[in-house]
N, C-alpha and C positions, 0 to 999 in steps of 0.2 A: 504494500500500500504506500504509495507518494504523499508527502506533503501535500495541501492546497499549495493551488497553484493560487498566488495574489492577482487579482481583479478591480480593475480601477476604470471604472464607466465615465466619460465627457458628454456632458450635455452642451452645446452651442453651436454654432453657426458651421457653416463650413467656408473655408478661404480658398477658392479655385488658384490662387498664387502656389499658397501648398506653405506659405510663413506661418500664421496665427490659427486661430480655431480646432477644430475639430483635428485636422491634419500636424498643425505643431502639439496638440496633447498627443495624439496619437504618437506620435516620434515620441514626445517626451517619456512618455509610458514605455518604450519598446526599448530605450535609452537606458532606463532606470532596470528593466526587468519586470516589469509587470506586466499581466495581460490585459489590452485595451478592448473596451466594448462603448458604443457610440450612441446618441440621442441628438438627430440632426434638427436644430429649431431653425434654420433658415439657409436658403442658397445664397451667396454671393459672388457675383463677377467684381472681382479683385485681382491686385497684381499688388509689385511693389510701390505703384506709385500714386493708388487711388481705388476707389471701391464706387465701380461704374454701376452697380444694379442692386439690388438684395431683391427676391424671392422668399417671404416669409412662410412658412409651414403651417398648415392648422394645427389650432391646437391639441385637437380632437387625434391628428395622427401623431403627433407627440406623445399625446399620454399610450398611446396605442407601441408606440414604439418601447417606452419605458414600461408598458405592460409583458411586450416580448422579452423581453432583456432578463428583466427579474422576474419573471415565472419559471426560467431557467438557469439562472448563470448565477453562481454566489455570489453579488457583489459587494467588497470590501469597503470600497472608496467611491465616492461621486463627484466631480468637478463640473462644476456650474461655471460657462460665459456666456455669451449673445445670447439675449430671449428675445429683445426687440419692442416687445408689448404687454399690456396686461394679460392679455387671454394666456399668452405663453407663459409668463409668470403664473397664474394660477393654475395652469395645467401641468407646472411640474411640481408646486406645492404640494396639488394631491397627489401626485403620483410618490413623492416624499413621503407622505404621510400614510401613506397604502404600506409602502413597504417599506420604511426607515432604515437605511444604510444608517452602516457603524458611521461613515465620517463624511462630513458635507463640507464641502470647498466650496466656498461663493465668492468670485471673481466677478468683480458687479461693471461688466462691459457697458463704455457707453459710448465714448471714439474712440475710429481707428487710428493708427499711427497717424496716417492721411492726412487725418483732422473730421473725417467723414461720420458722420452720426450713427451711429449701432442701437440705439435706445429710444425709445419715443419719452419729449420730454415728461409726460402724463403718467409713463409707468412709473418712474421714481417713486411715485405713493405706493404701489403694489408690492415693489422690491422692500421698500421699509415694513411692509406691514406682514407681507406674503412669504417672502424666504428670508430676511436675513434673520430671522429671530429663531430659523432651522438650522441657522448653520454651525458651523463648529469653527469653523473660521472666514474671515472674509479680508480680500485682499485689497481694498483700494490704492490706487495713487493718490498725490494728493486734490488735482481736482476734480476727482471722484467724491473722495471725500467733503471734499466741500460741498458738492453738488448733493450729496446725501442728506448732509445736515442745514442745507438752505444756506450757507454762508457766505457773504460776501468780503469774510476776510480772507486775507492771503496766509496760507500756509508756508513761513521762510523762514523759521529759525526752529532749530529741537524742540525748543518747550512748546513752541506753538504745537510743534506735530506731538508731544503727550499729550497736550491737552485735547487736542481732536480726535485724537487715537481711546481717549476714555470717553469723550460723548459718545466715538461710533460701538464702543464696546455698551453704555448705557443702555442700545438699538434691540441689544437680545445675543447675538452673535456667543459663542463663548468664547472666544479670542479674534484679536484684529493684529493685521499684519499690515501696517501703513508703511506705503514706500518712499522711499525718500529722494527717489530719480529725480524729479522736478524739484528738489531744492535747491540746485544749483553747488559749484565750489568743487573741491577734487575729492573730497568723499561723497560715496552714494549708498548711506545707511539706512536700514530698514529698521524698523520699531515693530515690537512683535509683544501687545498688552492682553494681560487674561485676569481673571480674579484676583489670581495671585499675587499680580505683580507686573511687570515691565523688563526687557531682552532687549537693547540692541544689538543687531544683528550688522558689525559694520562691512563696509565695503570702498571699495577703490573709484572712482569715477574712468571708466574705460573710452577712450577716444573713436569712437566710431559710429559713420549712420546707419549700419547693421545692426537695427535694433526692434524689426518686425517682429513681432510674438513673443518680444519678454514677459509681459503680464500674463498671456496663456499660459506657456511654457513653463513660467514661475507656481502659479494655482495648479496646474496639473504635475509639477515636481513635488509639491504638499503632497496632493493625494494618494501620488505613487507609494512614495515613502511611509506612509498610514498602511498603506494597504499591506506592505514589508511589514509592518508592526511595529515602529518606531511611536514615540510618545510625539505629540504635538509639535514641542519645543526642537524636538529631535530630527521631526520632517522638514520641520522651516530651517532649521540651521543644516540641515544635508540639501535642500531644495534651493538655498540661497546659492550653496558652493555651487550644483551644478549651472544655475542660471548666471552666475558671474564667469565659469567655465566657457560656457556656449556662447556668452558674448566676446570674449577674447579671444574664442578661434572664429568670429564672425565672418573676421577679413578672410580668411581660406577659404571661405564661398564666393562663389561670383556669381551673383542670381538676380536678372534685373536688372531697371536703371534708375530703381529709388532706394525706399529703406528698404535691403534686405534682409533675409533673416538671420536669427539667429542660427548658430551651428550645431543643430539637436545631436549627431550624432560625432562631436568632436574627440571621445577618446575611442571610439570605434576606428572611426576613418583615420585618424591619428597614426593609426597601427600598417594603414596603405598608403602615407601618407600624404593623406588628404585633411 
């Protein structure tokens, strides 16, 4: 008799570029060792340099999908991005609440690198009310965060970001892992607050516009690593190194002629290397 085998489900969007969504968890997952299983809430014509189209899904085959999924497949881990709208938001609530996986990652997509919009401004009330009070942890950037908590201040200095890091944790969430990309300076540290307490999590500022699907690839490194059976604290600090990893072999891709992606499979190809 074998071990389980670890199983890590993405719910979100799919990116025809093959950088962000459905397609960078899915690497990130096969990366880390885990087995990937998929909930696609929307099509997107996308490249690296713009997101020409989206094709939303009903929501109705959404739940239909995550009803096939987990009628069969143990799932470990769940990572939440792109929903788009409320019906999609509510149609993975329930489907959450049907069958509660151990660990829910909510990666609260709203634009793309682009700048291109993923989220209808309206659903923001259904993501606060609908999932994030499911989750186990939630990843914003900071003007995510902002946009979560209605504010028109600027998040630019650490204390700012504890402070916003505890209202988003007030939300329900049991932990928040606020990013600290967009603060600017030669560190790019992430804040990782729970009950408990508060983890900086630091980091380098890496020089390059290879930086398509950090936020996926980041929330689907979470889940992986859950799914492995690592503690919380233990997936975001293995999920940090891999994502600061795959950004500094970013430049060994040559994909496009905007932001491309990150390097999901950099100590693989490493070994041919690429």
């Amino acid at each position: 008799m074998t071990d389980k085998t670890p199983i890590t489900m993405t719910i979100a969007g799919s990116d025809s570029g093959g950088g962000a969504g459905i397609q960078a968890d899915l690497k990130t997952f096969s990366a880390i060792g885990v087995y990937g299983c998929s909930v696609i809430t929307a099509l997107t014509a996308q490249n690296t340099r713009a997101v020409t189209d989206i094709f939303p899904i009903s929501p109705d085959f959404v739940r239909a999908q995550m009803d096939a999924v987990f009628s069969d497949i143990d799932v470990d881990a769940v990572k939440i991005g792109m929903l788009g709208d409320a019906g999609l938001i509510r149609a993975v609530r329930d489907g959450l609440q049907a069958y509660k996986p151990r660990w829910v990652v909510l990666d609260p997509v709203m634009v793309a690198k682009s700048g291109d919009a993923l989220l209808a401004p309206q659903a923001v009330a259904s993501l606060l009310s609908d999932l994030i009070p499911l989750a186990d942890i939630i990843t914003p950037n900071l003007p995510e965060a902002a946009t979560l908590l209605d504010s028109k201040s600027e998040i630019d200095t650490p204390d700012a970001m504890v402070t916003f890091a505890q209202r988003l944790l007030a939300l329900g969430p049991k932990a928040v892992l606020l990013k600290g990309g967009h603060l600017g300076g030669q560190d790019s540290a992430d804040l990782l607050v729970t009950a408990d307490g508060s983890t900086w999590l630091p980091g380098r500022r890496i020089e390059t516009r290879n930086t398509h699907g950090t936020g996926c690839t980041l929330s689907s490194a979470i889940a992986a690593h859950l799914a492995l059976g690592k503690t919380l604290e233990e997936a975001t600090k293995s999920a940090k190194a891999y994502i600061s990893n795959a950004i500094l072999a970013a430049d060994r891709l040559q994909i496009g002629q905007g932001h491309g992606p990150v390097h999901h499979f950099h100590a693989q190809w490493a070994e041919q290397g690429r």
